[in-house]
N, C-alpha and C positions, 0 to 999 in steps of 0.2 A: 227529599229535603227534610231537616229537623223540623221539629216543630217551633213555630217563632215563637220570642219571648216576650214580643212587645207587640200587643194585639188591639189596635185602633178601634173605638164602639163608633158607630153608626148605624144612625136611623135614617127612614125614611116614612112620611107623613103625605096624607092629606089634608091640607085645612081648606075645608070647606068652606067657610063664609066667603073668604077674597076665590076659592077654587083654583087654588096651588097646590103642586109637589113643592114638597120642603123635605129637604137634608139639611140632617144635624150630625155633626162628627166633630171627633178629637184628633189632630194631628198629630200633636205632641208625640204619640205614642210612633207615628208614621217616622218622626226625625229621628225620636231615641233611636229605633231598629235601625236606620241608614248610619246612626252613628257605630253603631254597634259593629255592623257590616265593614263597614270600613273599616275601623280600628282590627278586625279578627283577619282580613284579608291579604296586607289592605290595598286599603284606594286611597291614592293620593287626592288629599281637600284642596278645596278651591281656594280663592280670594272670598276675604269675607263680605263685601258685595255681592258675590255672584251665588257663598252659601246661603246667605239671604233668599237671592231668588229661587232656586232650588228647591227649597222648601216650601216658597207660596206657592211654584208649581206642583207639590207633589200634595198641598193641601186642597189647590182646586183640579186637581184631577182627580182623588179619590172622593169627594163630595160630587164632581161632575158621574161620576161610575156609578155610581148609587143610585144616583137620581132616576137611573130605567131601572123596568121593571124585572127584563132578561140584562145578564150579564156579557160583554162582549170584552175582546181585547180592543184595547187602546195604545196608541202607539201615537205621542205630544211632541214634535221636535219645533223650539220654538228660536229666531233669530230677533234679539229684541235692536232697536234700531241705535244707533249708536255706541253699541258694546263689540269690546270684540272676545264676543264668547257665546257660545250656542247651549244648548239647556235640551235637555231629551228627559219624557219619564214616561214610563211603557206602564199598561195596566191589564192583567189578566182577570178573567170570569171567576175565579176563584178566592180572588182578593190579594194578591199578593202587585203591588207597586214595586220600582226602583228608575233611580236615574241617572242621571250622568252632567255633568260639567264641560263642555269641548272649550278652551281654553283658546286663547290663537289665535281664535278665527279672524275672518278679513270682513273690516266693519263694515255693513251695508242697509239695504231697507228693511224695517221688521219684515218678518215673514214666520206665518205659523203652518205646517204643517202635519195634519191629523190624520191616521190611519185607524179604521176600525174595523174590524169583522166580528158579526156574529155570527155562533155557531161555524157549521162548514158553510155560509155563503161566501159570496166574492171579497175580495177584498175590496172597501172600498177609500177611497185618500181624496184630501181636499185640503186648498190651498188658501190664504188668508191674508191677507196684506196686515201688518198692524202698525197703527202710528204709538205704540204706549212699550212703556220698559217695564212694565207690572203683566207678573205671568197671570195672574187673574183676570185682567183685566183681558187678557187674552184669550182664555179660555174662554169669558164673557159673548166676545170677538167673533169667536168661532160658531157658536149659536147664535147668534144674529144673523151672519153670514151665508154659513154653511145650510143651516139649518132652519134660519128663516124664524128662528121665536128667541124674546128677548127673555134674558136670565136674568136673576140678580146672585151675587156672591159676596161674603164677607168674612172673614178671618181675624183672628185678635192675632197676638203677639205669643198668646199661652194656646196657640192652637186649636183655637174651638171655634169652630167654623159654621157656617150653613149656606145651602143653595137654594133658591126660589124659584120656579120655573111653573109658567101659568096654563092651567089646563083651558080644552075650549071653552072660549067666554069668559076665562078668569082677568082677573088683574091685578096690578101692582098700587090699588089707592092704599089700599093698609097701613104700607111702607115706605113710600113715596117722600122724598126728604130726610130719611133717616140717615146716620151717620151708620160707619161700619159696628162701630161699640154697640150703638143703641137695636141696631137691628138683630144685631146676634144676643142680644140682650132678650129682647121683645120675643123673638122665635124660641129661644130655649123655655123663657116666661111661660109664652103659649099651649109648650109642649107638655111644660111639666104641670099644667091646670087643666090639662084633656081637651084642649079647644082643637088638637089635631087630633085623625083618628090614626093608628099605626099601622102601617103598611107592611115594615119588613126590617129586621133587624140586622146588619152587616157586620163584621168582623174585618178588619182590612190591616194586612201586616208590611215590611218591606223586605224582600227577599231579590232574588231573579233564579233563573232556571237553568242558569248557565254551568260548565264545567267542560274539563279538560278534554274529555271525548266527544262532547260536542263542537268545539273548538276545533278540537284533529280534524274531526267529521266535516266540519265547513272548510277544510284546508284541504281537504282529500278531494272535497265533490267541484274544487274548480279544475277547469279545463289544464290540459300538461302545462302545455304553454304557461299560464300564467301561475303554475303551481312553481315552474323554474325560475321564472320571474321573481316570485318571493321565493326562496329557497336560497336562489344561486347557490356558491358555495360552502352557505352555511351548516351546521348541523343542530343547531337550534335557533330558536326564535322566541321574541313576546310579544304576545298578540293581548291586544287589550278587548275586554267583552266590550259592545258596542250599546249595549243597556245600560251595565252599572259600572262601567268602568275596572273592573277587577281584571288584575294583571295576569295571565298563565304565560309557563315559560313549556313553549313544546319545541320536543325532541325528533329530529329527522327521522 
């Protein structure tokens, strides 16, 4: 893969007095690259509703990445409940995010579902009822749930973001009432006066890993049967990546 051009800074903090992890990140830089991506590819853009959500997703999933201390793949498919359109963004150890838009879909009950692995263990997946149309809010969601301890997240509109998540015995009086603006406000504040101490500085770009031989490769490794099935008697095909949406046209 090239080297990306648009490379997201993220921190990650401990502030001691309330006894939080805090992530501080810019997404802005996380959209340029998806724009970027698209445009070089492309990948066909959503409704501008659904690029809206897209983008909160892909700002609290690389603030959610961060926030541990080892890195894992992440894998976000979320069904927000009255849309009919699905939202996936995958997130790799090494920092590279991307996502996708499923457009179509057939409207139903929110539903999150989150895949992680770290390192070579299992894979593991969990499922999440959600009653909100905000992918944060989701994300939120899924650590309460999943995970059993409550976050807090907040995003402006120029992409500068942060996550809170309470170490044992910590808490949220600090912050407690505050709006999205003021808290993201209050945290970088914080940051930038030494009241947190630094933990780890992250780099998080948007890419995917995908291409044409791996594409073949997942069309080769299914069973005859259903390889005829898709094939019939075609001698090409378009297979859309199932990540970031980028179209490949493969040949029989």
């Amino acid at each position: 893969m090239e080297f990306p051009e648009h490379l997201a800074h993220y921190k990650r903090y401990l502030w001691p007095s309330p006894n939080l992890i805090v992530v501080t990140g810019e997404a802005e830089k996380l959209w340029q690259g998806r724009s970027a991506y698209n445009s070089r590819f492309p990948v066909t853009a959503g409704a501008p509703e659904y690029e809206v959500l897209i983008t909160r997703l892909l700002a609290a999933a690389g603030l959610a990445a961060v926030s541990l201390a080892e890195r894992e793949y992440w894998g976000w498919s979320l069904s927000l409940p009255g849309l009919s359109a699905g939202f996936f963004c995958g997130a790799d150890p090494e920092g590279m995010l991307c996502g996708r838009i499923l457009e179509n879909t057939k409207k139903g009950a929110g539903l999150c579902v989150v895949q992680r692995q770290a390192g070579k263990s299992p894979l593991a997946q969990s499922h999440v009822t959600l009653v909100t149309q905000d992918p944060m809010e989701a994300v939120e969601r899924y650590f309460e749930e999943a995970e059993q301890t409550l976050i807090r997240i907040a995003a402006l509109e120029n992409g500068s973001g942060v996550l809170l998540r309470p170490m044992p015995g910590g808490a949220f009086d600090e912050i407690n009432g505050l709006s999205d603006a003021a808290l993201v406000e209050k945290v970088f504040r914080c940051a930038s006066e030494g009241e947190m101490k630094l933990l780890e500085e992250v780099l998080l770009f948007y890419g995917c890993s995908c291409s044409s031989e791996k594409i073949t490769a997942m069309i080769k490794n299914l069973p005859a049967d259903q390889q005829q099935q898709l094939w019939s008697d075609l001698k090409r095909l378009d297979i859309t990546c199932p990540r970031c949406g980028r179209l490949y046209d493969i040949t029989r």
